[in-house]
N, CA and C atoms as an extended XYZ file, in Angstrom:
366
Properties=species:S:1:pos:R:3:atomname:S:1:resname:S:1:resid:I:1 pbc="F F F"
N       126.624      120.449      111.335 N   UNK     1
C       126.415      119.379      112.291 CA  UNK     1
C       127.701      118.541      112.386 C   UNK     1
N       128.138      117.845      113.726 N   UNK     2
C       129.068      117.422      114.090 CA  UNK     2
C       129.633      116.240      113.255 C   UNK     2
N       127.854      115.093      112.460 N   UNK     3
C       128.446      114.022      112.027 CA  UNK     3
C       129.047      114.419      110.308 C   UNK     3
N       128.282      115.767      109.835 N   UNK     4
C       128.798      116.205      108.322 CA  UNK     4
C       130.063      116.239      108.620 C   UNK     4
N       130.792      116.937      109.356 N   UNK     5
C       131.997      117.025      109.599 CA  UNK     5
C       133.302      116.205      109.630 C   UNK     5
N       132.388      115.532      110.548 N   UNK     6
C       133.333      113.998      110.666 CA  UNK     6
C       133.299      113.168      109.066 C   UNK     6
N       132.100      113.302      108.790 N   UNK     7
C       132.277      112.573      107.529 CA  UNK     7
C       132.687      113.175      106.098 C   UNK     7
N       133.034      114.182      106.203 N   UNK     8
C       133.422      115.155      105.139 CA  UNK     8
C       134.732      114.696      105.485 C   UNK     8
N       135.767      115.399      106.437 N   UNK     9
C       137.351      114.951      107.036 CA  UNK     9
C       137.200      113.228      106.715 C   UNK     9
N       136.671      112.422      106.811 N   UNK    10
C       137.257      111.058      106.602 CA  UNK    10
C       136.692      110.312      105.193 C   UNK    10
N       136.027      111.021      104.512 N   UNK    11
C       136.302      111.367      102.728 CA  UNK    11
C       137.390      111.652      102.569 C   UNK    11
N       138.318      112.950      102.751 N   UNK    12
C       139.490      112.989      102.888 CA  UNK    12
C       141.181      112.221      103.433 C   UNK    12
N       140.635      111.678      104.466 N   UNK    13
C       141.471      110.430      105.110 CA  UNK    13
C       141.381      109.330      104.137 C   UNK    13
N       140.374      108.680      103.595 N   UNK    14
C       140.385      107.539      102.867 CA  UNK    14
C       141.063      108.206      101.541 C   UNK    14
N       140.813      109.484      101.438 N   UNK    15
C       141.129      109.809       99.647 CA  UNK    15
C       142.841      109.594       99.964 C   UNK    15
N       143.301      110.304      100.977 N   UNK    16
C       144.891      110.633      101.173 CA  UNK    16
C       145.132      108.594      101.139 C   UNK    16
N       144.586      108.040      101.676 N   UNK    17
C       145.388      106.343      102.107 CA  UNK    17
C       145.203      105.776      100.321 C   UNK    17
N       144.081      106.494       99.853 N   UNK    18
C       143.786      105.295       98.184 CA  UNK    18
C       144.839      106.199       97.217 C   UNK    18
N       144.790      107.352       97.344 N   UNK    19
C       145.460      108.416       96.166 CA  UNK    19
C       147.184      108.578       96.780 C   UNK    19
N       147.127      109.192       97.769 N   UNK    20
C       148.568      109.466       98.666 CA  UNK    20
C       148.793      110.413       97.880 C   UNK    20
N       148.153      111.509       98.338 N   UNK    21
C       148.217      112.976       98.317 CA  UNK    21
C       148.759      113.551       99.052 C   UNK    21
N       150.170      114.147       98.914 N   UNK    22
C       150.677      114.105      100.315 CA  UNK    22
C       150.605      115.973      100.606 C   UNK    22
N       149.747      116.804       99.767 N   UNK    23
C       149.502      118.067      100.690 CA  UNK    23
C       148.240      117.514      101.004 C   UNK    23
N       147.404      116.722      101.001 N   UNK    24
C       146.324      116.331      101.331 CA  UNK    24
C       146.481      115.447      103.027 C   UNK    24
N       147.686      114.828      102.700 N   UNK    25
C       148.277      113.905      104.003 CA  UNK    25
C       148.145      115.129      104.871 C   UNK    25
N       149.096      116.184      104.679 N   UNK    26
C       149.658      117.389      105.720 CA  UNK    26
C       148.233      117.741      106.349 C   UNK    26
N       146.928      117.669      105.616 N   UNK    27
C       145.891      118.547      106.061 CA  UNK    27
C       145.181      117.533      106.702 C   UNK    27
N       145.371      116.306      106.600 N   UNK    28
C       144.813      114.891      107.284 CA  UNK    28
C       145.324      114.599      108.775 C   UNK    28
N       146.518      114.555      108.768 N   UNK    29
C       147.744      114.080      109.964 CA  UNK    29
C       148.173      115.217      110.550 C   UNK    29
N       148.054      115.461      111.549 N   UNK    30
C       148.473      116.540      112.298 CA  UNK    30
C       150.158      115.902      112.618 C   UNK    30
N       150.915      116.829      112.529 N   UNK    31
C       152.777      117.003      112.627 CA  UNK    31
C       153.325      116.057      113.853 C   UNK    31
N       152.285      116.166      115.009 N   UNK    32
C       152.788      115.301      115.904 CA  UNK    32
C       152.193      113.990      116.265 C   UNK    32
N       151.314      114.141      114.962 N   UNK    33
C       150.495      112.358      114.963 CA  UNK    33
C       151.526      111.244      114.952 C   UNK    33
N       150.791      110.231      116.264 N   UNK    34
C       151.630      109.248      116.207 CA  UNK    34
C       150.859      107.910      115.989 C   UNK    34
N       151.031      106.799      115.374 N   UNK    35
C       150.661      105.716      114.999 CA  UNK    35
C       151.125      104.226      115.608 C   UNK    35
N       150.446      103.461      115.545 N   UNK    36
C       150.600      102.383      116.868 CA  UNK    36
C       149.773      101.121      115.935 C   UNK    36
N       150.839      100.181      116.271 N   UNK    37
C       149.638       98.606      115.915 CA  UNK    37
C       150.559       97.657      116.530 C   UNK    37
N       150.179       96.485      116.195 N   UNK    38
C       151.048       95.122      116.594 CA  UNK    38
C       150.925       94.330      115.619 C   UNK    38
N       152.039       94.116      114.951 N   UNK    39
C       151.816       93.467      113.374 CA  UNK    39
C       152.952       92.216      113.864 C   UNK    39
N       152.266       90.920      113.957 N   UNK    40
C       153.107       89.716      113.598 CA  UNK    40
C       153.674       89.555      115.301 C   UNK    40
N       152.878       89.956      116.012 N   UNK    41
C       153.137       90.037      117.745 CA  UNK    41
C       154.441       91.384      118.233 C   UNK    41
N       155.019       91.875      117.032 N   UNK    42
C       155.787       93.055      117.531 CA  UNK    42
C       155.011       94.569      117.336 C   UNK    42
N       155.382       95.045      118.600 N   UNK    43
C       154.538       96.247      118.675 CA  UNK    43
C       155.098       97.428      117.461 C   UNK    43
N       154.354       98.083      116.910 N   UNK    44
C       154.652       98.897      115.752 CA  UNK    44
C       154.300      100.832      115.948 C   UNK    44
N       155.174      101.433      116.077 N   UNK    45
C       155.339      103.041      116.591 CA  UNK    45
C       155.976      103.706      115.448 C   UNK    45
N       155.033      104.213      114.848 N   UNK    46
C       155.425      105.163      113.610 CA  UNK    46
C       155.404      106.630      113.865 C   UNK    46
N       155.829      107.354      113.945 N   UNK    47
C       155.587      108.835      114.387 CA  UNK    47
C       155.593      109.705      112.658 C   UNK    47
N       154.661      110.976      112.657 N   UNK    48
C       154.047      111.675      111.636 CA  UNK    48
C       155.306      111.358      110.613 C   UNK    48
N       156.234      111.699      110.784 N   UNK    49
C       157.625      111.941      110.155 CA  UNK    49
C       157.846      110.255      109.044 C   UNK    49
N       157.657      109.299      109.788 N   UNK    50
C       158.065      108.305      109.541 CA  UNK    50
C       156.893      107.419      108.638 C   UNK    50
N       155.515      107.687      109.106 N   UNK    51
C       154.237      107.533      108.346 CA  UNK    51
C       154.490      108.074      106.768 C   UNK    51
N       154.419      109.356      107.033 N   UNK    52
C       154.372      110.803      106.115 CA  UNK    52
C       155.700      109.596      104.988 C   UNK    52
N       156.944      109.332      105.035 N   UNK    53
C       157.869      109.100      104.746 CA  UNK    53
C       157.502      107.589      103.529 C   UNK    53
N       156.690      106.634      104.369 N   UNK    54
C       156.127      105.507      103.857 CA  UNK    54
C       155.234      105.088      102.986 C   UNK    54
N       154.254      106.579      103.540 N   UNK    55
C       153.214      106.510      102.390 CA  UNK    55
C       153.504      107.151      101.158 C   UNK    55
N       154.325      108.131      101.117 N   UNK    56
C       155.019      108.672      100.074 CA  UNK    56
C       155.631      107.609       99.220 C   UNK    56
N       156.499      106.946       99.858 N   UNK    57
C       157.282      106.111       98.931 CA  UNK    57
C       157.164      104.849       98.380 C   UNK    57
N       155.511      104.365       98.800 N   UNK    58
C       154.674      103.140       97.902 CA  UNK    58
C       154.021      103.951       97.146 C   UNK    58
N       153.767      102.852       96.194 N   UNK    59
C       152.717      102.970       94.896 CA  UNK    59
C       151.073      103.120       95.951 C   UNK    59
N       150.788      104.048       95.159 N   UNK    60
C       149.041      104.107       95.207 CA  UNK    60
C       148.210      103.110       95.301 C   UNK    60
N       147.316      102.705       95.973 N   UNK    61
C       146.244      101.728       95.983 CA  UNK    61
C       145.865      101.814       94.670 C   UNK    61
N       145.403      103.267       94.219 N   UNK    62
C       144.542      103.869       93.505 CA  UNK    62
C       144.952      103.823       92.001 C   UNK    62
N       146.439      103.663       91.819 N   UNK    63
C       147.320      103.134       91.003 CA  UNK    63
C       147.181      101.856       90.443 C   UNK    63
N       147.050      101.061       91.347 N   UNK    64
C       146.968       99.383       91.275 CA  UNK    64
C       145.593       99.084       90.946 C   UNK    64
N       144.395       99.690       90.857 N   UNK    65
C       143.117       99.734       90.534 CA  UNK    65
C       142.468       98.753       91.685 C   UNK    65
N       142.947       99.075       92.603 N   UNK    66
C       142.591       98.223       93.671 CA  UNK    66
C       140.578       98.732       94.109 C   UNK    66
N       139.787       97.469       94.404 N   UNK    67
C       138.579       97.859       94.941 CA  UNK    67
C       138.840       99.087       96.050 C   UNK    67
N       137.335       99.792       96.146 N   UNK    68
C       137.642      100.760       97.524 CA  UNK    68
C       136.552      100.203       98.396 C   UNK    68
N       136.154       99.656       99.944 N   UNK    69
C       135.685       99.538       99.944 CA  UNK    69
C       135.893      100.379      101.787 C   UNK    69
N       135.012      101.396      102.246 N   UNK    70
C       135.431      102.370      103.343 CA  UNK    70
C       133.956      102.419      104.075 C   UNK    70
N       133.779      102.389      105.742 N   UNK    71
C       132.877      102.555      106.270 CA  UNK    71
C       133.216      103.191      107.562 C   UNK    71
N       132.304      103.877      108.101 N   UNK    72
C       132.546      104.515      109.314 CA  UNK    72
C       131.891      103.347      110.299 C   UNK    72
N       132.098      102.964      111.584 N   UNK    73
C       132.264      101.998      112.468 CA  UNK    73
C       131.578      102.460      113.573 C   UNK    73
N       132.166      103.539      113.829 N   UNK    74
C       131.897      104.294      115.531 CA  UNK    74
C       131.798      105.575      115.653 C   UNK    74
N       131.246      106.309      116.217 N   UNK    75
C       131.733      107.454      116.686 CA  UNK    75
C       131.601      107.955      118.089 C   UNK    75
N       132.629      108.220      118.734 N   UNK    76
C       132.457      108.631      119.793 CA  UNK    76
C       132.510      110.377      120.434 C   UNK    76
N       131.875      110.800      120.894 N   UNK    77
C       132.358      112.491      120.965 CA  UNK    77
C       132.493      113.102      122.114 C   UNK    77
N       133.889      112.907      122.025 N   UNK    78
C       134.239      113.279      123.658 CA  UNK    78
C       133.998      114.996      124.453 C   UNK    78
N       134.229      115.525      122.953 N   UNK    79
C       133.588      117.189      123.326 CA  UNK    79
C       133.538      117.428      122.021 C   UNK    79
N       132.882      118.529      121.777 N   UNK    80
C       132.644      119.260      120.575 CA  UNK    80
C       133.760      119.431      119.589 C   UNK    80
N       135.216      119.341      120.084 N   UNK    81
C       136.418      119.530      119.287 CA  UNK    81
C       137.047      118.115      119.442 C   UNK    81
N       137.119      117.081      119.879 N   UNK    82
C       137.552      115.487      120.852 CA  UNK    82
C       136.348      114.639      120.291 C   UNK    82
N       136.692      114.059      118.846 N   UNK    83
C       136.027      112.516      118.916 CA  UNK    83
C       137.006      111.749      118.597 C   UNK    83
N       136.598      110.061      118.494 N   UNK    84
C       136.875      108.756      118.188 CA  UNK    84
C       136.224      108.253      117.268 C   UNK    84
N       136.876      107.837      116.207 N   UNK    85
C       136.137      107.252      114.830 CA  UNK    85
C       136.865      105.893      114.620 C   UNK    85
N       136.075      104.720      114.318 N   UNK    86
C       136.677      103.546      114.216 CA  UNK    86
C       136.131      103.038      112.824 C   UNK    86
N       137.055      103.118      112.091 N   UNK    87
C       136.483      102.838      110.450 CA  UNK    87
C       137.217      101.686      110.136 C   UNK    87
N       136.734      100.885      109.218 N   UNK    88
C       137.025       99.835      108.036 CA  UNK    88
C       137.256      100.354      106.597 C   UNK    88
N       138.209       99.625      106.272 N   UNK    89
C       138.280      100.278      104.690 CA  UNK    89
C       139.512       98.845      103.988 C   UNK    89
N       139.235       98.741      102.715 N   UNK    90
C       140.127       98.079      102.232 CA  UNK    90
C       141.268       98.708      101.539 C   UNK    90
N       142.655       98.048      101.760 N   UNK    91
C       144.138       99.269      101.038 CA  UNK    91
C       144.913       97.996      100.192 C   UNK    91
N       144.528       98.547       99.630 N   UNK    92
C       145.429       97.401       98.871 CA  UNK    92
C       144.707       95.748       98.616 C   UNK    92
N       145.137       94.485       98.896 N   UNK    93
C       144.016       93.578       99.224 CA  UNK    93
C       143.922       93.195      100.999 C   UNK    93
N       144.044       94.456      101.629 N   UNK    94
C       143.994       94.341      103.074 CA  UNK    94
C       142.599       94.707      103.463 C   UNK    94
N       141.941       94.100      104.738 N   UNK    95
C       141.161       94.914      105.169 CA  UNK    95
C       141.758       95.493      106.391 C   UNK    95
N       141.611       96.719      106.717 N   UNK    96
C       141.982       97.739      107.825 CA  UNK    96
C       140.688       97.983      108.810 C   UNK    96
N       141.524       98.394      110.046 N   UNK    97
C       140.443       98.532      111.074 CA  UNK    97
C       141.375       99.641      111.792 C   UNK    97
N       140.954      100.845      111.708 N   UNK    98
C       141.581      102.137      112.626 CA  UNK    98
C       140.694      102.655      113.045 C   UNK    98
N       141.468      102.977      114.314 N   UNK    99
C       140.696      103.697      115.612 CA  UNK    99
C       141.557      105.485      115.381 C   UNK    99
N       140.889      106.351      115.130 N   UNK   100
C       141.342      107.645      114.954 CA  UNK   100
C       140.951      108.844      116.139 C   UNK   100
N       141.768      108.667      116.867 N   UNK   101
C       141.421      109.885      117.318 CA  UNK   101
C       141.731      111.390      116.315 C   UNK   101
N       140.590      112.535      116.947 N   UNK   102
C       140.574      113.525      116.264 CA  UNK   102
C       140.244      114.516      117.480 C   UNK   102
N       141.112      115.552      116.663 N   UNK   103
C       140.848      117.341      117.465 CA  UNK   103
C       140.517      117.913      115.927 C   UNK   103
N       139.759      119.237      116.802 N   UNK   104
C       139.320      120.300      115.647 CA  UNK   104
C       140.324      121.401      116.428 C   UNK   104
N       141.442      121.948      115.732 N   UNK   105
C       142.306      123.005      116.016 CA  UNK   105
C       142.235      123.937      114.792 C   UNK   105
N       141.455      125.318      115.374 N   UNK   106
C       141.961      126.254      114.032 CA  UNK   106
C       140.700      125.752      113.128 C   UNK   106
N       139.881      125.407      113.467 N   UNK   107
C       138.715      125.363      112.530 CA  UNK   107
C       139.168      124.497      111.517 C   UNK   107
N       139.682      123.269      112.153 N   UNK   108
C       140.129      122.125      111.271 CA  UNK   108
C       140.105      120.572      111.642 C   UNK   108
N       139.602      119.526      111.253 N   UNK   109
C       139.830      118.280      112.065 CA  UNK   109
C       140.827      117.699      111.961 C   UNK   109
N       141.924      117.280      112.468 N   UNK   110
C       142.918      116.312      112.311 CA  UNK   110
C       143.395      115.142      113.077 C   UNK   110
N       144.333      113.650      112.542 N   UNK   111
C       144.234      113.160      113.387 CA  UNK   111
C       145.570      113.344      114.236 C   UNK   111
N       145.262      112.851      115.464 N   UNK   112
C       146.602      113.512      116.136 CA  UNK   112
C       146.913      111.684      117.010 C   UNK   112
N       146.038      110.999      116.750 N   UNK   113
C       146.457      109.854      117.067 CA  UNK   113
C       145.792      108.575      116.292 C   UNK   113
N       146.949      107.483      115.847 N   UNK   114
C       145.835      106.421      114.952 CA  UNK   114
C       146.358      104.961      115.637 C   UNK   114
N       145.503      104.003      115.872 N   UNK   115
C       145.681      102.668      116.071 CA  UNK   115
C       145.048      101.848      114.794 C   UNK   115
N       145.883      101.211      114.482 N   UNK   116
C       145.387      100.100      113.334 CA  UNK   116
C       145.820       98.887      113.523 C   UNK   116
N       144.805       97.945      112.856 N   UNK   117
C       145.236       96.297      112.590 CA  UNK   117
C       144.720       95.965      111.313 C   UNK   117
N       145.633       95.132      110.876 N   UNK   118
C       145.155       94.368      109.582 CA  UNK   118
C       143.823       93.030      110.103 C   UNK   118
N       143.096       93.302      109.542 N   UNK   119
C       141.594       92.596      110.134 CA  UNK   119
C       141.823       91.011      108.896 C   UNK   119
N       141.822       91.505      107.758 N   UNK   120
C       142.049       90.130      107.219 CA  UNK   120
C       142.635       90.599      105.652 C   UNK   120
N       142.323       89.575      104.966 N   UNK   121
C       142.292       90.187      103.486 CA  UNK   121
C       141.067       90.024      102.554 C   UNK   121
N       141.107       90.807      101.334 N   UNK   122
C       140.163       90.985      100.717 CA  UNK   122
C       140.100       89.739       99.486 C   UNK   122
């Protein structure tokens, strides 16, 4: 079923953002995922390369013994391979709010586009 799916892949998404697993990232983020927010009124454009690059080179949430605290928000399903997932989760003492788009390519879900904002803190 469509929602096991979704929620199996974003077990995985939250594990890659708390752990930063980065063959786990590769199977999360699709190569030409690009990332988007507006942090502090300047617009923010991270492309896979540059994400991939950042999360690598901080310390772990999961490290810092930081709370986990992750919920699914939305789902939207634009076709059988095309949804929208809008989750909450805490990273660090942030709370997060991403909008994920997802394709299933190859009998796989990934995201191929993410919008985020820092919602508040924890």
């Amino acid at each position: 079923m469509l929602i096991d799916e979704i929620r199996e892949f974003l077990a995985d998404y939250f594990e890659v953002l708390q752990t930063q697993d980065m063959a786990l990232f590769d199977r999360v983020f699709h190569k030409g995922c690009v990332l988007y927010s507006q942090q502090d009124g300047a617009l923010v454009v991270r492309p896979y390369k540059a994400y991939r690059e950042m999360v690598q080179g901080r310390e772990a949430p999961a490290a810092g013994n930081f709370p986990r605290s992750e919920e699914l928000l939305m789902l939207d399903v634009l076709s059988p391979s095309m949804v929208t997932v809008k989750v909450r989760l805490r990273l660090f003492n942030n709370i997060m709010e991403d909008h994920l788009n997802l394709m299933k390519d190859e009998g796989r879900w990934m995201v191929y586009a993410k919008h985020f904002y820092r919602a508040g803190t924890a």
